[in-house]
LUMVEXLUM-108485 format. One line per field, with one value per residue (C-alpha): residue number from 1; residue in one letter; chain; x, y, z. Coordinates in Angstrom, 2 decimals. Layout:
BEGIN
resi <- [NUM ...] $
resn <- [A ...] $
chain <- [A ...] $
east <- [X ...] $
north <- [Y ...] $
up <- [Z ...] $
// end
This chain:
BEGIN
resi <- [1 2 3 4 5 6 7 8 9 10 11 12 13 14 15 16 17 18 19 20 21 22 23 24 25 26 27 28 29 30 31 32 33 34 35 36 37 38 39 40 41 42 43 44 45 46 47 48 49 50 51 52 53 54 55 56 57 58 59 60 61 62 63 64 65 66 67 68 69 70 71 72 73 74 75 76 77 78 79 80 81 82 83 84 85 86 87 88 89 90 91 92 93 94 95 96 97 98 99 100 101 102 103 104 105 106 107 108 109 110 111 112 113 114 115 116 117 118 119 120 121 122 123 124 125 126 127 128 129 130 131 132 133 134 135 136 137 138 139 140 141 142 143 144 145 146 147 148 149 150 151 152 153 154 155 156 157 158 159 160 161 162 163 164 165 166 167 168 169 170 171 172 173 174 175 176 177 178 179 180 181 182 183 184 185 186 187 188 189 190 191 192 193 194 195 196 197 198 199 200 201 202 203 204 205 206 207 208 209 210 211 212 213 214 215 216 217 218 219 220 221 222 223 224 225 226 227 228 229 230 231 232 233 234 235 236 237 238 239 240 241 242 243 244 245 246 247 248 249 250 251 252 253 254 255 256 257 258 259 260 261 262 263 264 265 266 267 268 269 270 271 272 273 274 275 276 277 278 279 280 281 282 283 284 285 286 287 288 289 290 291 292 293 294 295 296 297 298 299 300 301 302 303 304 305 306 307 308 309 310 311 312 313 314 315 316 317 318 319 320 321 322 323 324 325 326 327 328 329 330 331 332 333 334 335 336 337 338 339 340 341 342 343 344 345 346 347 348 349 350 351 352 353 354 355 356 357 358 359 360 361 362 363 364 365 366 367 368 369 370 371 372 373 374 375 376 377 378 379 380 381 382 383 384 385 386 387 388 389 390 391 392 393 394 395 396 397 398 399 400 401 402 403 404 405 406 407 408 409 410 411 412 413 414 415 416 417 418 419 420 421 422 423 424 425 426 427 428 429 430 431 432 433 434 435 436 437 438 439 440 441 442 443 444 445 446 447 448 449 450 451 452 453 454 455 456 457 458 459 460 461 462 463 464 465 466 467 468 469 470 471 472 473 474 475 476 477 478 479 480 481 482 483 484 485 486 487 488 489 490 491 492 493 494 495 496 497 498 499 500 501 502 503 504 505 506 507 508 509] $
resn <- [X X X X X X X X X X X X X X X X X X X X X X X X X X X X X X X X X X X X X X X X X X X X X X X X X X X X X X X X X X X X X X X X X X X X X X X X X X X X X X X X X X X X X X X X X X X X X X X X X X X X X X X X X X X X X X X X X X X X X X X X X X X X X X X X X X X X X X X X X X X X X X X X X X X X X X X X X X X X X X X X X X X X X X X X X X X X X X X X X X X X X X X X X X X X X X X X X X X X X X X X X X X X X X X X X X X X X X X X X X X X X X X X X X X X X X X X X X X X X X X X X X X X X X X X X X X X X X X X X X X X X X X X X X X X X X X X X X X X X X X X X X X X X X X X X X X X X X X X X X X X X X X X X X X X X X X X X X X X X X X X X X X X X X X X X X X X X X X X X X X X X X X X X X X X X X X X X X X X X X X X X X X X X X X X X X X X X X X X X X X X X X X X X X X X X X X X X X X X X X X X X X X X X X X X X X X X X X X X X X X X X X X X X X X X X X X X X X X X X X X X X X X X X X X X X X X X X X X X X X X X X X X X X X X X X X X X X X X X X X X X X X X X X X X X X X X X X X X X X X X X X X X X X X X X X] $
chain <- [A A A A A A A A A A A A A A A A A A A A A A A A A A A A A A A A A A A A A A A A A A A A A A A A A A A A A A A A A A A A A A A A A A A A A A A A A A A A A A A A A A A A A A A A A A A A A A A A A A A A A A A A A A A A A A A A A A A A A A A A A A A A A A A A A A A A A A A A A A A A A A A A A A A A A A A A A A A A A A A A A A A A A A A A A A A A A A A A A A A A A A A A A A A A A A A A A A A A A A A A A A A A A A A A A A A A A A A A A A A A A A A A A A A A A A A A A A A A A A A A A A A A A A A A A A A A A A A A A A A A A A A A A A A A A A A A A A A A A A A A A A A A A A A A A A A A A A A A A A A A A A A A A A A A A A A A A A A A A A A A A A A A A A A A A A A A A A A A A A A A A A A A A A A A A A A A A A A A A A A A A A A A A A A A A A A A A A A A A A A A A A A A A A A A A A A A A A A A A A A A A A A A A A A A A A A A A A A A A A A A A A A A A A A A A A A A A A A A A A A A A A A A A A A A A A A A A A A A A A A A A A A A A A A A A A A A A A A A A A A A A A A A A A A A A A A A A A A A A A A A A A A A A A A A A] $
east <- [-18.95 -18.99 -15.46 -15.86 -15.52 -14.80 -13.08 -14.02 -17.37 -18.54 -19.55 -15.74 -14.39 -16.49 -15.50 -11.66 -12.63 -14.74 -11.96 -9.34 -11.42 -11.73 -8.14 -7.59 -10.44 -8.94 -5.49 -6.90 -8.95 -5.71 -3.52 -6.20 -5.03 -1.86 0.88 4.22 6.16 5.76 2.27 3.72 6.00 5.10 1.72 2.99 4.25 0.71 -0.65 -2.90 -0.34 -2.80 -2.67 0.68 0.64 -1.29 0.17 3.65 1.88 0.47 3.78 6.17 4.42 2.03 1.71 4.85 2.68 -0.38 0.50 3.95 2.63 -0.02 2.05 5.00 2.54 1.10 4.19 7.01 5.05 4.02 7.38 7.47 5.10 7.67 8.55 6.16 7.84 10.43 8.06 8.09 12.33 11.31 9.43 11.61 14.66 13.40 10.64 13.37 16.52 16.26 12.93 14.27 17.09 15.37 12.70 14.90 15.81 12.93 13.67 12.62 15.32 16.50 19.62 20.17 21.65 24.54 26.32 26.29 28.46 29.83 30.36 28.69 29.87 28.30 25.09 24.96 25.72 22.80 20.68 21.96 21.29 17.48 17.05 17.82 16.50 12.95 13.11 13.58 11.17 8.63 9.50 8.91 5.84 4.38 5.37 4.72 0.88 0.71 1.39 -1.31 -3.36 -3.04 -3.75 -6.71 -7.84 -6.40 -3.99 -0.45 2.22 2.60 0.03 2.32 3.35 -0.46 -1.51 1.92 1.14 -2.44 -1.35 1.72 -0.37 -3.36 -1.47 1.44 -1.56 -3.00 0.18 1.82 -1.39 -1.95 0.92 1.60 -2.02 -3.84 -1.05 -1.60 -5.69 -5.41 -2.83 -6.10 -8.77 -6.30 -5.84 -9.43 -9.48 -6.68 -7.49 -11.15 -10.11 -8.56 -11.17 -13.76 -11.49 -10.97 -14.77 -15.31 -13.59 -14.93 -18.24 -17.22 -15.80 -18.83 -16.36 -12.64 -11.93 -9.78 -6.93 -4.11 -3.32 0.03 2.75 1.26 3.23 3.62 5.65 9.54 11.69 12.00 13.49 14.18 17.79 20.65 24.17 23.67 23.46 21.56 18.52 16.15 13.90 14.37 12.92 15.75 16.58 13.15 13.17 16.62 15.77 12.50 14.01 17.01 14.68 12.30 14.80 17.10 14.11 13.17 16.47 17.38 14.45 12.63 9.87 9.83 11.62 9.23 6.11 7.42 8.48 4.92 4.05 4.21 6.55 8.19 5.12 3.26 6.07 5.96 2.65 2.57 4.94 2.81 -0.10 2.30 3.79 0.38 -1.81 1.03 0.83 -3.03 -2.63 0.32 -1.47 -4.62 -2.39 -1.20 -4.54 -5.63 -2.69 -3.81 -7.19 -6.69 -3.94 -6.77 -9.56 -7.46 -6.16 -9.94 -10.92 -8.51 -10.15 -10.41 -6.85 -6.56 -4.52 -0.70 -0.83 0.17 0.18 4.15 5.60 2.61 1.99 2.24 -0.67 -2.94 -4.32 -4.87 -6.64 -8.77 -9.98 -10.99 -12.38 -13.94 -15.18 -19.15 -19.06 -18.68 -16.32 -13.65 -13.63 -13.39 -10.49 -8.36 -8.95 -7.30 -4.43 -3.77 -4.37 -1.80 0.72 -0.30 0.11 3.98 4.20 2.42 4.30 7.81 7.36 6.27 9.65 12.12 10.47 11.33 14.78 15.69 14.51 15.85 19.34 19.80 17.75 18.38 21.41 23.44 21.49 18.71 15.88 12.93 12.63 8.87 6.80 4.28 7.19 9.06 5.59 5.05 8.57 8.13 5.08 6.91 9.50 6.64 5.76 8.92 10.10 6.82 7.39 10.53 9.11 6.33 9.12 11.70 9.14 9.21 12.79 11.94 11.09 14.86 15.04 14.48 12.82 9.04 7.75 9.38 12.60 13.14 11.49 14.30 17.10 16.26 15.18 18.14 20.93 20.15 18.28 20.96 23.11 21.61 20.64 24.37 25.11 22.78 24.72 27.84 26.45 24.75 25.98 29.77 31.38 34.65 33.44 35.14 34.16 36.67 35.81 32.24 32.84 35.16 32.34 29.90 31.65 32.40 28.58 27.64 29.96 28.58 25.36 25.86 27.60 24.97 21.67 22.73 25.18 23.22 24.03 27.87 28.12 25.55 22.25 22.20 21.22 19.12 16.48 17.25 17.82 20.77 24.35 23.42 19.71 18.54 17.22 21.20 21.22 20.37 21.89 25.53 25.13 24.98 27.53 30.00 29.61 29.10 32.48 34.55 33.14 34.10 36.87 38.48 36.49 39.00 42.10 41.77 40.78 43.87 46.14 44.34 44.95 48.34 49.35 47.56 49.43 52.44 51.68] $
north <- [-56.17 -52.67 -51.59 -51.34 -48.95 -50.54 -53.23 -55.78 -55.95 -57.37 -60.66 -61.20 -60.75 -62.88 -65.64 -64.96 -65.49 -68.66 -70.19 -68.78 -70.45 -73.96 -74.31 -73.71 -76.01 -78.67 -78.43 -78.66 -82.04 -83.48 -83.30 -84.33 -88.55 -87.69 -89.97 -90.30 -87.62 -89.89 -89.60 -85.68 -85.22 -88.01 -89.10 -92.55 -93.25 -94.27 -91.49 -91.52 -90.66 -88.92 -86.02 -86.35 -85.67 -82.42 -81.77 -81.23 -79.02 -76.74 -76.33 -75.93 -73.48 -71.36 -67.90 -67.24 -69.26 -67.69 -64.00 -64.26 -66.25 -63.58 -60.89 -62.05 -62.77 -59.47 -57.49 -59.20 -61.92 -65.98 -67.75 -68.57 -70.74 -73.03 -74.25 -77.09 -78.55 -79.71 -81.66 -85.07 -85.18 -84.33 -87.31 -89.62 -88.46 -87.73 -91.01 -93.68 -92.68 -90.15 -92.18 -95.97 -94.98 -91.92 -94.72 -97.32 -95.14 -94.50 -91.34 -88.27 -86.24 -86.39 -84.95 -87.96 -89.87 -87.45 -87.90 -91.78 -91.26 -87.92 -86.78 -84.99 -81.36 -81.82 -83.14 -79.81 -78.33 -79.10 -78.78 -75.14 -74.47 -75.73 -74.00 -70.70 -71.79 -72.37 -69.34 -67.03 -68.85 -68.77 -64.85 -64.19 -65.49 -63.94 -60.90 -61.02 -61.77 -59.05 -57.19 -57.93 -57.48 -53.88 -53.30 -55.14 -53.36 -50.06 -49.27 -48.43 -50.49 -49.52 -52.19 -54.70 -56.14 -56.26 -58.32 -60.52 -61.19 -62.50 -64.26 -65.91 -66.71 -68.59 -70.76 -71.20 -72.19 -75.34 -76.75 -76.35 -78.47 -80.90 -81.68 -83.34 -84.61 -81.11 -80.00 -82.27 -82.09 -78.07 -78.82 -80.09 -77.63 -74.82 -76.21 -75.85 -72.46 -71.65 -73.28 -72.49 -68.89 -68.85 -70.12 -67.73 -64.84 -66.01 -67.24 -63.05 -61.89 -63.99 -62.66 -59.21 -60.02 -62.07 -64.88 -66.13 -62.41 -62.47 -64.16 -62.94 -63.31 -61.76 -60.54 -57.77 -54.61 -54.60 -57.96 -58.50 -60.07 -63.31 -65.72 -69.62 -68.98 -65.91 -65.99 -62.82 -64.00 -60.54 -61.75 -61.59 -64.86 -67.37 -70.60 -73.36 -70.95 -71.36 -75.14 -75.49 -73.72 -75.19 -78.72 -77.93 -76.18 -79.39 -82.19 -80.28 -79.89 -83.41 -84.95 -82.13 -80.23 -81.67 -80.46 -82.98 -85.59 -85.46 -85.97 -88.67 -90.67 -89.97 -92.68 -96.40 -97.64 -96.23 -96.95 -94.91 -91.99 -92.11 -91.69 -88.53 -87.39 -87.48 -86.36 -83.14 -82.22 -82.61 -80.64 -78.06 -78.05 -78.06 -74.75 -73.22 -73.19 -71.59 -68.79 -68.35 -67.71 -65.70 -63.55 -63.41 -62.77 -59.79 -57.98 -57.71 -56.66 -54.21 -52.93 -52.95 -50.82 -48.26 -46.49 -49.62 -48.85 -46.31 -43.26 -44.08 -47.37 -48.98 -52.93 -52.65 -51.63 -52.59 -55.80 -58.00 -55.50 -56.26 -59.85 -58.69 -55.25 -57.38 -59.65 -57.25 -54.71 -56.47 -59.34 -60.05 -59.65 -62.88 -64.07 -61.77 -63.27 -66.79 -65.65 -64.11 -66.73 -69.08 -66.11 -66.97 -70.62 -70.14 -68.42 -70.73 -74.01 -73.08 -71.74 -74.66 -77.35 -75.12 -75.03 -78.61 -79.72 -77.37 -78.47 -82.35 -81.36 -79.65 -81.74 -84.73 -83.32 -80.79 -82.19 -85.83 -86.23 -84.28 -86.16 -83.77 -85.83 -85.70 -88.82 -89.30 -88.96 -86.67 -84.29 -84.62 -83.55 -80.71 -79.55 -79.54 -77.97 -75.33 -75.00 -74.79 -72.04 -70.42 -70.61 -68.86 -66.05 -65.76 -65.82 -63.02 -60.90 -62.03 -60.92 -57.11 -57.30 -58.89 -55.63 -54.77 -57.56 -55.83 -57.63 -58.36 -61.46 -64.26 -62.34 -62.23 -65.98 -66.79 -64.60 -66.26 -69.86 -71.02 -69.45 -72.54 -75.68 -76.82 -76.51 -78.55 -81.32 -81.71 -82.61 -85.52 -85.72 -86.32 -88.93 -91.21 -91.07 -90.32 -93.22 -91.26 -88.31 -86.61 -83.59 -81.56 -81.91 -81.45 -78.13 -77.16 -77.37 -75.85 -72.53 -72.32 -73.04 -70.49 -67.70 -68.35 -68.35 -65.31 -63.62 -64.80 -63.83 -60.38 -59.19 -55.84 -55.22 -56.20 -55.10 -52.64 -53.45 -52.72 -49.16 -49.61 -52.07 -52.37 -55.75 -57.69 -58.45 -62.27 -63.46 -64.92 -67.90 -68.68 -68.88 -72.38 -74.31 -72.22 -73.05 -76.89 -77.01 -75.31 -77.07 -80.44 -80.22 -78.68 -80.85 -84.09 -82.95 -81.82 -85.44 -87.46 -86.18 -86.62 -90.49 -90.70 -89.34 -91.44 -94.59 -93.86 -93.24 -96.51 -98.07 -97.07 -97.86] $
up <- [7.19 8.36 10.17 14.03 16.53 19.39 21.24 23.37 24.51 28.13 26.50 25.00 28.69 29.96 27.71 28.47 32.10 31.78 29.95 32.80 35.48 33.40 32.69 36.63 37.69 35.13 37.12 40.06 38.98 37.46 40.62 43.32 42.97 41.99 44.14 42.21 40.17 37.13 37.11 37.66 34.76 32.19 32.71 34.34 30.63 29.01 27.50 23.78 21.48 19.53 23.04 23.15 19.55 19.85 22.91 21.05 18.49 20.76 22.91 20.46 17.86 20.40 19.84 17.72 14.49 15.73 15.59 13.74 10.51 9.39 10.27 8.43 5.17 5.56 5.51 3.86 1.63 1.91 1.29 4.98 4.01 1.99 5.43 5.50 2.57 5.48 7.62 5.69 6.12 9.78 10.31 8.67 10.51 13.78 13.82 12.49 13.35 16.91 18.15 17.91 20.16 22.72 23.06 24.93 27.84 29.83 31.52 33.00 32.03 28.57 30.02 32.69 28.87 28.46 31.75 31.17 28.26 28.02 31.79 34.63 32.72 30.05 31.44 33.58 29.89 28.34 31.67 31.62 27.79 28.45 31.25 29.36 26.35 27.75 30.40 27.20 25.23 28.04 28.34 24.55 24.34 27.35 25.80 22.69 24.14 25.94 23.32 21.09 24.15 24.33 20.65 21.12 24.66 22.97 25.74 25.65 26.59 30.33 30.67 29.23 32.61 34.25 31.51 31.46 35.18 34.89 31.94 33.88 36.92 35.06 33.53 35.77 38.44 36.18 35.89 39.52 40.06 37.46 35.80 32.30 32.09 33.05 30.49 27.31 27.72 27.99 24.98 23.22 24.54 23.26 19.65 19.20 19.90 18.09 15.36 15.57 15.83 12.73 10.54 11.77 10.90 6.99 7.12 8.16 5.41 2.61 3.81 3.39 0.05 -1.04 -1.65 -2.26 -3.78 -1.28 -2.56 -4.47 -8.20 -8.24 -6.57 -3.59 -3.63 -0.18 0.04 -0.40 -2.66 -1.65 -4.10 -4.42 -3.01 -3.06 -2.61 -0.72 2.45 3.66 1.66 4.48 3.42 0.69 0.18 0.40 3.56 4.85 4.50 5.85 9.21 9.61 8.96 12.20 14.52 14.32 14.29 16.85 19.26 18.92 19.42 22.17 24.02 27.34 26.19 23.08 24.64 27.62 25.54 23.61 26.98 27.66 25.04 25.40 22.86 19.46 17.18 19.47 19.32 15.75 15.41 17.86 15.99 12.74 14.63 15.54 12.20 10.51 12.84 12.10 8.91 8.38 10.71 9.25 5.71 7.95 9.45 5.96 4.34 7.46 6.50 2.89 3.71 6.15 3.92 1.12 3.85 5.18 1.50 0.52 4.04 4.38 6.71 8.89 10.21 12.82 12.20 12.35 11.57 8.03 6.38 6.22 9.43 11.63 9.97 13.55 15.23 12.37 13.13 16.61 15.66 13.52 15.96 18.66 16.35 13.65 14.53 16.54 19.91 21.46 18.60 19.54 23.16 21.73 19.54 21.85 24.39 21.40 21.21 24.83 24.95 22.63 24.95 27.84 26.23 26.27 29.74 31.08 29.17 29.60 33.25 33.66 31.29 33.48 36.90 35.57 34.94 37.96 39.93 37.96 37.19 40.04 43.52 42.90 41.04 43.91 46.70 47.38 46.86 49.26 51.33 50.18 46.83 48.51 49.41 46.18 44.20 46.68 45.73 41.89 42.55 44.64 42.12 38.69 40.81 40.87 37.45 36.76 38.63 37.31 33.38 34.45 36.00 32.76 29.94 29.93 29.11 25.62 24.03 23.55 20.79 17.19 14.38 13.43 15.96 13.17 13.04 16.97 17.45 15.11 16.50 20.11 20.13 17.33 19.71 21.76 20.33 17.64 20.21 22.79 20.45 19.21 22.91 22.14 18.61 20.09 23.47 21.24 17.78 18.05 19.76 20.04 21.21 24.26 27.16 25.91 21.95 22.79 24.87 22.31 19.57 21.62 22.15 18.55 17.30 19.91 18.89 15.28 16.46 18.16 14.93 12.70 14.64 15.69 12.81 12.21 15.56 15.67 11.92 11.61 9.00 5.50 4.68 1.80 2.82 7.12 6.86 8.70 6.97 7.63 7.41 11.06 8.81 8.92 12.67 13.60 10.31 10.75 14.82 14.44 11.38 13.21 16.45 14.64 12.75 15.36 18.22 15.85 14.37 17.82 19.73 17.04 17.58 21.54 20.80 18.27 21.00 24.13 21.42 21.36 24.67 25.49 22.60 24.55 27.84] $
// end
């Protein structure tokens, strides 16, 4: 395979537009019968686990696995990869412990469970930390899209917000008219491609290499250290770090995100859960190890075609442009286009299912809850449709701003997203697992495990980075473990000495 010249070809942008215009006639076919905003936001609560199951894949890895896992093999080295390793405790903590109990309360909001037993501030609590959670989320991965775009199109970044905005509008469009259904079967559609896309670029480069020549044999001189474990907590990635962060960001989002806790409402009972669960952590495994090998694969193509990479432009430091410089310039015309519509399946398949899960909350938790509900179904639908519409805007006008986050795409996914999900789910922590737990305890924990969260994730910025090798004081892998220890402990410990003292003013009384 001969190193291309050019980008995308006519046929490639046609195939990014028939895809546009499906996912926008599917919306539009989804929301013609719809009646109720359950049929809206859950799917009336009878959906095939096995979509739902997909559906949760596809929302909750998106583009940052898609372009972040080759990119961090290529230029720092495959112990990311370790990170599967934590799926099986996911499933048995999050399918028989979190599911058995989430399961009884069949509700729209996730967040409608804390008020019952923690208070109406700590309800708005959590409905806050979503809301900026998924707007920044949302944000990221527009961005991050748009920036493989224009290595692909061979622009320069001025055209970052043009291709954010037809990016935010396609997929922002499906949803405001479809809802959760239009969202889980685009979910599926999506997966293909990105999956799809993935095997055609390793199949590409085991042609050129007239086999598995490919794959490594020893350590690549272009990779880190990256060791088992280290007491020095600047070690950038390490394996039991890896599994450790992995393991919180999935539980934490099951037990605490919308987005999860949506899907799995979407079900019809806890076997069904549990089994879209499995359906979730195995699809993402199956196309983690993919990513990984495409990774593999295009560091030796790239070591073996030096001349393939345009002038400027090096494994190490540009490692996150290289999967997308592949795909436009070295794969078939017509392949390309299929590829990059998986890229951006990828990044829609979290706008869509972000905007459906924040529409559900505030109109759940914000409209009804303080008496603003619409007096009909017909006008409560055209409102979250009104308000999906909104919160889209607001993501396409949010995303430009993500550039002034430093780190390769893994580093900044896991600077961002861990500043907020521990800390959500120990909301949930405290309402349904902590009979003693009290407002003030909980609040009390919470700005604690966000200070450390805050400390930990951007210490080269408050401490300044290590001068030898760049990296941070603190690894960002740190982020979400240190987040819900801290607020876990604090939020307990502080929770039981308010119940001692209410016991014994009671004992007095």
């Amino acid at each position: 395979m001969s190193p291309a010249t050019s980008g995308l070809s006519a046929i490639d942008w046609i195939i990014i537009a028939i895809y546009a215009i499906s996912t926008l006639v599917l919306g539009w076919w989804f929301g013609r019968k719809q009646e109720t905003t359950k049929e809206y936001f859950v799917g009336s609560g009878n959906m095939n686990w096995m979509l739902i199951g997909v559906s949760l894949f596809a929302t909750l890895l998106s583009t940052i696995s898609y372009l972040s896992t080759p990119g961090e093999i290529i230029g720092k080295g495959p112990i990311y990869l370790t990170n599967l390793l934590a799926l099986p405790f996911v499933f048995a903590v999050v399918g028989f412990v979190f599911l058995p109990i989430y399961m009884k309360y069949r509700v729209t909001s996730a967040y409608e469970l804390l008020e019952e037993n923690l208070g109406l501030s700590v309800r708005l609590l959590g409905v806050f930390m979503f809301l900026t959670l998924r707007l920044i989320w949302m944000s990221l991965l527009v961005y991050l899209a748009a920036k493989a775009m224009i290595v692909m199109i061979g622009v320069d970044e001025s055209w970052i917000p043009w291709i954010v905005i037809v990016t935010g509008i396609v997929s922002v469009t499906y949803t405001t008219l479809g809802g959760l259904k239009a969202v889980v079967i685009t979910d599926l559609i999506q997966t293909i491609l990105l999956f799809g896309g993935a095997l055609l670029v390793i199949a590409m480069v085991t042609i050129d290499f007239g086999g598995f020549g490919w794959f490594p044999t020893e350590w690549h001189e272009n990779w880190d250290k990256q060791p088992l474990f280290s007491f020095d907590p600047s070690t950038r990635i390490t394996v039991l770090g890896t599994v450790l962060s992995v393991f919180v960001w999935h539980t934490c989002t099951a037990g605490g995100d919308q987005v999860s806790i949506q899907r799995f409402m979407a079900t019809t009972d806890v076997k069904a859960a549990r089994r879209a669960l499995a359906t979730q952590l195995i699809i993402a495994a199956v196309v983690g190890i993919t990513l990984g090998f495409v990774g593999i694969s295009l560091l030796a193509y790239f070591q073996a075609h030096p001349d393939a990479l345009p002038a400027g432009m090096n494994l190490k430091d540009d490692a996150d442009k290289i999967f997308p410089r592949f795909i436009a310039f070295h794969l078939p015309p017509g392949v390309s286009g299929i590829v990059i519509a998986a890229m951006f399946a990828a990044a829609m398949s979290s706008i869509d299912s972000g905007v459906n899960s924040i529409t559900a909350v505030v109109t759940n938790d914000l409209f009804d809850r303080f008496g603003k509900r619409p007096r009909t179904e017909k006008e409560h639908i055209r409102l979250a449709r009104i308000l999906a519409l909104s919160i889209g805007l607001f993501i396409v006008c949010l995303s430009p701003f993500m550039g002034a986050i430093s780190g390769n795409i893994t580093t900044i996914t896991g600077k961002t997203v861990n500043l907020f999900v521990p800390l959500i789910f120990c909301l949930f922590f405290f309402a349904l697992f902590v009979k003693f737990a009290k407002p003030a305890g909980v609040w009390i924990g919470w700005a604690c495990g966000m200070t450390a969260a805050i400390l930990v994730a951007f210490s080269g910025d408050i401490f300044g980075v290590n001068p030898e090798t760049g990296y941070d004081p603190i690894s960002f892998q740190w982020t979400g473990p240190v987040a819900l220890l801290v607020n876990i402990i604090i939020g307990t410990g502080v929770s039981y000495v308010l119940s001692r003292k209410d016991a014994a003013l009671k004992a007095q009384a």
